[in-house]
N, C-alpha and C positions, 0 to 999 in steps of 0.2 A: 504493500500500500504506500508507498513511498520511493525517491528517488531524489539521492544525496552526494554532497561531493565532501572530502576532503581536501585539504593544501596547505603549502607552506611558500615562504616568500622569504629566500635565500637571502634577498638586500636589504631586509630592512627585520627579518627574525620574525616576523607575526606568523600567525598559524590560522587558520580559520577553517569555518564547514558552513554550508547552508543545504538545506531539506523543504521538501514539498509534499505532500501527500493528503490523501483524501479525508484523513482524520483529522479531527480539531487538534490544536495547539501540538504539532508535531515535534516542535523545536524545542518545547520543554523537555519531552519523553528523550529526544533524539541524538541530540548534537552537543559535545562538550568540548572545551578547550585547556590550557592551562598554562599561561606565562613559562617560555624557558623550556617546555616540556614538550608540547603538542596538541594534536587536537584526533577526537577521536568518534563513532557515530555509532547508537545501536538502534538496529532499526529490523522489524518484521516479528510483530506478535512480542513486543518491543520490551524488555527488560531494562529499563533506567538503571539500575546498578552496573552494568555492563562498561559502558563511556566513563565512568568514574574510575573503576578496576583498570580498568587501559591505561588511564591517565598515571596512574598510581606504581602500576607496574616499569612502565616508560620514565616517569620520576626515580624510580628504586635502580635503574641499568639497565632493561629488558629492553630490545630494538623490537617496535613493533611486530615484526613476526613473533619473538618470542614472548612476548606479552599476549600477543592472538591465543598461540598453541594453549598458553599456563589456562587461559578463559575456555579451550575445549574440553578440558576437563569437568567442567560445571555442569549442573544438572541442564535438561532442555537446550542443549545449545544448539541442534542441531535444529531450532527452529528461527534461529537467529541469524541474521546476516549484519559483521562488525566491520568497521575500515577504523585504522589506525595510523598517525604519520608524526614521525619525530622532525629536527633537525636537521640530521643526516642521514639516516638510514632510508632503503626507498620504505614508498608509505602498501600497506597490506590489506585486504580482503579477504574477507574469511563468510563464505555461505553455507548453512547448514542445510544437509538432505531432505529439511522437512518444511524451509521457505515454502513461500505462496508464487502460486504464478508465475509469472513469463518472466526469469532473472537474467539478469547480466550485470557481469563487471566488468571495471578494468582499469590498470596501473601506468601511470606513468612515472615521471623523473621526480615529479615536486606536488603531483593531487593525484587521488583515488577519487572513481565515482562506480555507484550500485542504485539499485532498484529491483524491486521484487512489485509482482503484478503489474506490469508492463506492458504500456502501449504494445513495444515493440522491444527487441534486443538491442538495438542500434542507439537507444536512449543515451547509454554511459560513456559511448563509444563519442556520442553528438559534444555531452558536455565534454569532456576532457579537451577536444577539439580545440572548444571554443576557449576555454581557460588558459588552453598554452598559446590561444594567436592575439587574445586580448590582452589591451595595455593598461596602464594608470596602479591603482590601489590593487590590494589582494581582496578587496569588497568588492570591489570593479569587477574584477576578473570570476569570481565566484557568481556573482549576480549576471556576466555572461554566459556562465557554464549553464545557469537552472533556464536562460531566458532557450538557452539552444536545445537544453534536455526536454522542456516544455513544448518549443516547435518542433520535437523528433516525437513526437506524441505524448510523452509524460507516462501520467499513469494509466491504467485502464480504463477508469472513471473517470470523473469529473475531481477535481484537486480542489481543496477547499482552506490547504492552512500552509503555512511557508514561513523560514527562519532562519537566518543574516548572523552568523558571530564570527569575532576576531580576535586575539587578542594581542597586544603587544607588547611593549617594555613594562606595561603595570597589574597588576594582580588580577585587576577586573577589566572586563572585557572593552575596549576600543568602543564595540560595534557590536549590538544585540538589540536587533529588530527584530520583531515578529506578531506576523497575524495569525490570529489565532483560527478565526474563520472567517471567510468570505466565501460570496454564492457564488463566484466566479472570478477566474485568473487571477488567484494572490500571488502568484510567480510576479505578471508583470506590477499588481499593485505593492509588492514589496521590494521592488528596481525603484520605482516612484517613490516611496518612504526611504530608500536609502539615498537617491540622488537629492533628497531633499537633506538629511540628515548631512552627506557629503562635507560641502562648507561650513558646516557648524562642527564640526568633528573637533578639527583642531583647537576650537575654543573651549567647549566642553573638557579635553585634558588639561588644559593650561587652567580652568576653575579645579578641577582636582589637586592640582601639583602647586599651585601657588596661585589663592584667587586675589591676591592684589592685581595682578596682570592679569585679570580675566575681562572680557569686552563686555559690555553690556550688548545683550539683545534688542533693546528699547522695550522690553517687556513693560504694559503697565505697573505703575508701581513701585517700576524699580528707579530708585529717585537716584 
């Protein structure tokens, strides 16, 4: 019921993932990250403790594959489909025999993308594509991966929830957009919430890190 990317961004150390699928608030169950560490995704019949254990195992020395393997040992896993990606190590994919639907994955240098009940097989194959030909931000690039996986057909169904994380030099995340539902294309309605958020990015950390030098919005109010 879903179809997700993982990645990382060699020049500047951020890590990120975004998800889509037919279920409400995907992004909470789905996609985690973690400053210095990586970023990791569990998704299909969806286990949330999963993404944390990755994250944890990849913190403690484990190179995504072997953080995957340690997680095959766990009860039901072979109903789960996990992608994992550090720093350096390439990033992994792991589908268990008892996923849903028309699966596919696939790896490259610097993202992993998956989806289970699938338009088409060609989905992970679309985004990846698009993530190594796009430029700007590793937000940029992820939000062209979902917009390309989306035009390769998406999911089976109709997609109703989608979610944007990143993280970078600070503990909490950069970049953590997400809708939780909508009746139609939160893919592209969540490109338009992040190209909106874009420009305000940078401001918003410079109010974390030191809000003397933080810009006023012209919010009412703020005198």
């Amino acid at each position: 019921m879903t179809f997700s990317i993982v990645a990382r961004c060699p020049a500047t150390g951020q890590f990120g993932a975004a998800v889509a699928s037919s279920s409400p608030a995907v992004a909470a169950r789905c996609v985690r990250g973690r400053m210095g560490v990586g970023a990791a995704a569990s998704q299909n019949i969806t286990d949330p403790d999963l993404g944390p254990l990755l994250l944890d195992l990849m913190a403690a020395g484990r190179t995504p594959e072997q953080a995957v393997a340690e997680l095959r040992q766990r009860p039901f896993i072979d109903y789960r489909q996990l992608m994992a990606i550090d720093a350096h190590n390439p990033p992994v994919v792991f589908t268990g025999a008892n996923a849903l639907g028309t699966l596919a994955s696939v790896v490259g240098t610097h993202a992993a993308c998956a989806g289970n009940m699938l338009h088409s097989r060609a989905v992970p194959a679309a985004m990846l594509s698009a993530f190594e030909q796009a430029e700007g931000a590793l937000a940029e690039r992820l939000m062209q991966a979902m917009l390309a996986g989306q035009a390769a057909g998406g999911e089976e169904g109709p997609v109703h929830s989608a979610g944007l994380l990143v993280y970078g030099a600070q503990n909490w995340p950069v970049v953590d957009l997400r809708l939780d539902w909508v009746e139609a294309d939160p893919v592209q309605a969540l490109y338009a919430t992040w190209k909106l958020y874009e420009p305000q990015m940078p401001a918003y950390i410079t109010r974390a890190l030191d809000p003397r030098a933080a810009p006023s919005f012209g919010v009412p109010g703020n005198l």
